[in-house]
C-alpha positions as CSV (number, residue, x, y, z in Angstrom):
1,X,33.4,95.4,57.7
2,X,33.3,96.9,54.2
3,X,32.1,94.6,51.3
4,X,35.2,93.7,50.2
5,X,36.5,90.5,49.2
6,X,38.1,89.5,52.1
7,X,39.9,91.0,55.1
8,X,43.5,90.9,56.6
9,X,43.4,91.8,60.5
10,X,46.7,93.3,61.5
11,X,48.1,92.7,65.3
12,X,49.2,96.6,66.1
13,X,51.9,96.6,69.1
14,X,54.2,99.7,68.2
15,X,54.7,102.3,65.8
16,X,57.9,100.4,64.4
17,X,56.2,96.9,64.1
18,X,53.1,98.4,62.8
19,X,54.7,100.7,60.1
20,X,56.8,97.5,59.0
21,X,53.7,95.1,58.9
22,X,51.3,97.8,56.8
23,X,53.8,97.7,53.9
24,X,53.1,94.0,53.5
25,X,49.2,94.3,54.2
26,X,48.3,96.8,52.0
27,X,50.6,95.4,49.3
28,X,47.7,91.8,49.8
29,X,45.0,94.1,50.2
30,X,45.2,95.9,47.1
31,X,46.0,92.9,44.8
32,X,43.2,90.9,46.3
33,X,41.1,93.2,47.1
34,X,40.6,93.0,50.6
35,X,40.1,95.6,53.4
36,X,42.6,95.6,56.3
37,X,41.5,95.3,60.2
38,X,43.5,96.6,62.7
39,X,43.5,95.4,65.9
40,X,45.1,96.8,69.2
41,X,44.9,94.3,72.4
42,X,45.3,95.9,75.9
43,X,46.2,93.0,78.3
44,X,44.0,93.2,81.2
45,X,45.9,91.3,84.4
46,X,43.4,89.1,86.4
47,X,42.5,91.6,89.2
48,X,40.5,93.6,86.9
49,X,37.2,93.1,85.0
50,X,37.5,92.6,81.1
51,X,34.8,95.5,81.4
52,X,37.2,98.0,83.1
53,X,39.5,97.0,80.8
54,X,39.5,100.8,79.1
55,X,41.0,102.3,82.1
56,X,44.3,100.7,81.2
57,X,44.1,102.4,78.0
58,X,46.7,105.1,77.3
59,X,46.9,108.1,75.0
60,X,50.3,106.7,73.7
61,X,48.0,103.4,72.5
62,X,45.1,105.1,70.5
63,X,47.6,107.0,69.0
64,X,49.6,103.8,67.3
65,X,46.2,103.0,66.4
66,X,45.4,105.9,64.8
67,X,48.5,106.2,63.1
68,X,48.2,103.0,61.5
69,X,44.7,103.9,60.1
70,X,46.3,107.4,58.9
71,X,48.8,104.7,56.5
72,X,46.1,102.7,55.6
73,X,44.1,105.3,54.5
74,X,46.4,107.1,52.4
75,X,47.0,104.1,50.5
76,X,43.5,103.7,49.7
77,X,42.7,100.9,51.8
78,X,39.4,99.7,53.6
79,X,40.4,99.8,56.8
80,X,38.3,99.0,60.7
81,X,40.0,99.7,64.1
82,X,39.0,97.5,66.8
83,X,40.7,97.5,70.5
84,X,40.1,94.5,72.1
85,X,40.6,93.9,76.4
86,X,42.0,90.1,76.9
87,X,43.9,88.4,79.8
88,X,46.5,88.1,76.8
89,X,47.8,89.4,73.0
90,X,47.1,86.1,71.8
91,X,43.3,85.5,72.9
92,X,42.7,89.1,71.8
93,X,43.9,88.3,68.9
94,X,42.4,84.7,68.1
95,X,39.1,86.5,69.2
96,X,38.8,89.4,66.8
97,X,40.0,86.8,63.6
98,X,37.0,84.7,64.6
99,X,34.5,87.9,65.4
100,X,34.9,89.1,62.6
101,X,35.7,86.8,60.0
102,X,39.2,88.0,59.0
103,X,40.8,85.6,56.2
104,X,44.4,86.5,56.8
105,X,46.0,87.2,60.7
106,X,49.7,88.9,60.0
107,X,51.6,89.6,63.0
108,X,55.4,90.4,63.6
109,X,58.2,88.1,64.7
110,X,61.6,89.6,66.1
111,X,63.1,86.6,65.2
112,X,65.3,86.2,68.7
113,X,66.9,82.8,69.8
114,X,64.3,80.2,70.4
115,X,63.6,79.5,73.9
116,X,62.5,76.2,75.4
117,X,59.1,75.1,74.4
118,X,58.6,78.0,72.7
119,X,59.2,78.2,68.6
120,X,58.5,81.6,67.4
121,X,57.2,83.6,70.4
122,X,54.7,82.9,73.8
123,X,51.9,84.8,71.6
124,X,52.7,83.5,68.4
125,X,52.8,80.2,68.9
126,X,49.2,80.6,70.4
127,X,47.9,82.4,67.8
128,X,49.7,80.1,65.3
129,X,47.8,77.0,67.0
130,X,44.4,78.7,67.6
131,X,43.8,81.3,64.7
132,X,40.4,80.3,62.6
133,X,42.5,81.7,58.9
134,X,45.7,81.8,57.4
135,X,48.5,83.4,59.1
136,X,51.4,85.3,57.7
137,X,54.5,85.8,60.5
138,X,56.8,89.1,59.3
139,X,60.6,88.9,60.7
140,X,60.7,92.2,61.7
141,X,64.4,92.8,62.2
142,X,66.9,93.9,59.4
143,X,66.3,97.4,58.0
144,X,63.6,97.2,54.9
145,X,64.0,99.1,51.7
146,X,60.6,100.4,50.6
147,X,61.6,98.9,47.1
148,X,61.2,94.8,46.3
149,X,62.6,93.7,43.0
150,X,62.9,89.7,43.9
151,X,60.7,87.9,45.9
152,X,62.0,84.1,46.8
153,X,59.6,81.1,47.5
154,X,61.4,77.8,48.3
155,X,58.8,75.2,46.9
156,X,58.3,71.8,48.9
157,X,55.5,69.8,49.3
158,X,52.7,70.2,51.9
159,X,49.3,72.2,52.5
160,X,51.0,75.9,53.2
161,X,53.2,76.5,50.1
162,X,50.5,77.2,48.1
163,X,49.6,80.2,50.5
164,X,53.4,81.5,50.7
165,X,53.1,81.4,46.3
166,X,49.6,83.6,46.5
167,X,51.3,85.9,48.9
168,X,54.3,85.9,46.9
169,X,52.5,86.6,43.6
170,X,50.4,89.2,45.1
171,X,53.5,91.1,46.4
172,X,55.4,91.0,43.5
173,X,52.6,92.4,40.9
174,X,52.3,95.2,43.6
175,X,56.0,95.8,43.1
176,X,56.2,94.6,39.3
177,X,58.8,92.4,41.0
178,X,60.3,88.9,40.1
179,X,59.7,85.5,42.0
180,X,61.8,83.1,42.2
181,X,60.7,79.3,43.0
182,X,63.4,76.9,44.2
183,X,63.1,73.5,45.4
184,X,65.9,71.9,46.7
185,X,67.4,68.3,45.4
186,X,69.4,66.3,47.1
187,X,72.8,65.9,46.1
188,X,72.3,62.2,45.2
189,X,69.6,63.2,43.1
190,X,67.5,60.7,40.7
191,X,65.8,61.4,37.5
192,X,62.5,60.5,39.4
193,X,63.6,63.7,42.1
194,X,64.1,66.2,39.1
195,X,60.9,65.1,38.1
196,X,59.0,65.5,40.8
197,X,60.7,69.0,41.5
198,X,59.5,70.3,38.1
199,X,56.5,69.1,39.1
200,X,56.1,71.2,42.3
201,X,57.6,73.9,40.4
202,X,54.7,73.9,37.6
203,X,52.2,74.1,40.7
204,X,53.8,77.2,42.5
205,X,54.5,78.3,39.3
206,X,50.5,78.6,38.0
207,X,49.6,79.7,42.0
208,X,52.0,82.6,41.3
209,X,50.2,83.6,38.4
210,X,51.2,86.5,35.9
211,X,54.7,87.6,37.5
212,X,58.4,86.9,35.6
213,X,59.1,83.6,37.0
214,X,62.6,82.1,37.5
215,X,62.9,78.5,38.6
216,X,65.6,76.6,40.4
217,X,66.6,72.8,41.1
218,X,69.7,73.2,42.9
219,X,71.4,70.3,44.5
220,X,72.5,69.9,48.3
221,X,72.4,67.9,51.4
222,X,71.2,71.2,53.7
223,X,68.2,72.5,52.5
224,X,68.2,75.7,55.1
225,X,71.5,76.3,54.8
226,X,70.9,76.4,50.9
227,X,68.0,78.4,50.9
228,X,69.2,80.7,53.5
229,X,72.2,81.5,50.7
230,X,69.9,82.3,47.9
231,X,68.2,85.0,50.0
232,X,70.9,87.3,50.1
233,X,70.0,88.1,46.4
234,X,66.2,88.8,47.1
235,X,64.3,91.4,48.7
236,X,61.9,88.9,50.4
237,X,61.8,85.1,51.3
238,X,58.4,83.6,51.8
239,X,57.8,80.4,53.2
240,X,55.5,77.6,53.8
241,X,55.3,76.2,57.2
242,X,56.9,72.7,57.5
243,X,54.5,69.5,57.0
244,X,54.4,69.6,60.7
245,X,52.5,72.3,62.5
246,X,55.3,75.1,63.7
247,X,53.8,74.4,67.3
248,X,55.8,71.6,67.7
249,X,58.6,71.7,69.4
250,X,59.9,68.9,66.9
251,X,60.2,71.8,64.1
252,X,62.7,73.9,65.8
253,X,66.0,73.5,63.0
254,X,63.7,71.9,60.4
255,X,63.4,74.3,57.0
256,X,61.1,76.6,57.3
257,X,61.9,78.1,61.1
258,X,65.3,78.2,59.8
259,X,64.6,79.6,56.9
260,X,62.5,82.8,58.8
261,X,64.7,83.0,61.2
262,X,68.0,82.7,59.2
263,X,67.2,84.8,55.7
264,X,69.4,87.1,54.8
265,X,66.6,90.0,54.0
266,X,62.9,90.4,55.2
267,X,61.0,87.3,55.4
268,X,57.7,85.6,56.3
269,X,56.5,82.2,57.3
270,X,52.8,81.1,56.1
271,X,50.5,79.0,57.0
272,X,47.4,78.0,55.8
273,X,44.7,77.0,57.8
274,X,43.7,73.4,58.1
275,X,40.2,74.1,56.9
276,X,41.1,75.1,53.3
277,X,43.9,73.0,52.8
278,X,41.6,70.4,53.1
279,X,39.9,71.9,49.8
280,X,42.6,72.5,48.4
281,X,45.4,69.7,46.5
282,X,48.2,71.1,48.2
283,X,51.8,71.5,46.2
């Protein structure tokens, strides 16, 4: 890879998915910097050799490839193309992110009706569990204006909201957009609550760095439901994972699946790897 500071590998499928998930990369690359790695995985059944794994290799798939770098490229990005032969997307993936280093896996999410034992998707929740970096899930579902004016971040504690406020700060400078950072009270709220929501305001607030900030201490008993309200008014939702890991079954309803799955406009779950949340004081 280029010398760069940093790298985003982006998991190609189709020219809709890809085209949808570039907007978002190259919007992180260019505020941090980084280069962007694309990455196509052919799944290669049982019966054949990994290393005959290119004779299952279409025109049609070199050509997404291709026409992902041709984006990339035009928007004066870095950017490496790798196809990579696995038994499945997810090992493909997981392998290039630890190959080559990559500090940020984003991948697509369709956002359909959760299945049993399965939270976002077979793939995802693999790569969600495996990955060696952060990982940013796009909804891709509702129609996307290229334009993003407000960018919501619902604040709560726990190692990956710092993650979905560096996204979120990086996205909106890109745009000259507007974040807005809510944390949710509940209805029965004490002085202590308020005080410890300002508190986790002030931290995303200073993650977020220079962006016009508004900040919100709403009051109710349904935190999704809440949140999922105030996205109607905002281009893009990103959230933290939940405390616990999304690959437990457990999660399914809690906040931030709900919140992905639920928002009103585009939105993105994050979450940060256990490695550098361990350096890190979490919000």
């Amino acid at each position: 890879m280029t010398d760069t500071d940093g790298t985003i590998l982006v998991a190609v499928g189709n020219v809709e998915t890809a085209e949808r998930l570039l907007d978002t990369a190259i919007e992180i690359a260019t505020e941090r910097s980084y280069d962007i790695l694309l990455t196509y995985v052919v799944e290669v059944t049982p019966q054949i050799p990994l290393s005959q794994g290119d004779t299952l290799l279409g025109e049609d798939d070199e050509a997404v490839l291709e026409h992902a770098a041709e984006i990339v490229e035009s928007a004066g990005v870095d950017v490496e193309r790798r196809i990579r032969y696995a038994r499945d997307t997810a090992t493909g993936i997981v392998g290039a992110a630890e190959e080559y280093g990559t500090d940020v896996v984003l991948m697509g999410w369709r956002g359909r009706p959760p299945r049993r034992n399965i939270v976002l998707g077979s793939y995802l929740d693999v790569v969600l569990r495996n990955a060696p970096c952060d990982v940013l899930v796009k909804r891709i579902r509702t129609a996307q204006s290229d334009e993003i004016d407000a960018v919501l971040v619902p604040v709560a504690a726990g190692p990956h909201n710092q993650l979905a406020a560096e996204t979120a700060g990086a996205i909106a400078r890109y745009h000259d957009a507007s974040v807005t950072l809510m944390h949710v009270l509940p209805e029965d709220a004490t002085d202590a609550d308020r005080e410890s929501g300002e508190t986790l305001l002030d931290r995303a607030e200073s993650v977020v760095g220079d962006v016009s900030v508004e900040r919100k201490l709403p009051e109710s008993d349904h935190v999704a439901g809440r949140i999922a309200d105030e996205t109607s008014d905002h281009d893009l939702t990103i959230v933290g994972a939940s405390e616990r890991s999304l690959l437990r079954r457990k999660l399914l309803g809690t906040v931030s699946e709900a919140v992905g799955r639920n928002a009103a406009g585009t939105a993105m779950i994050a979450q940060r790897h256990a490695s550098k949340a361990s350096r890190e004081n979490s919000l």
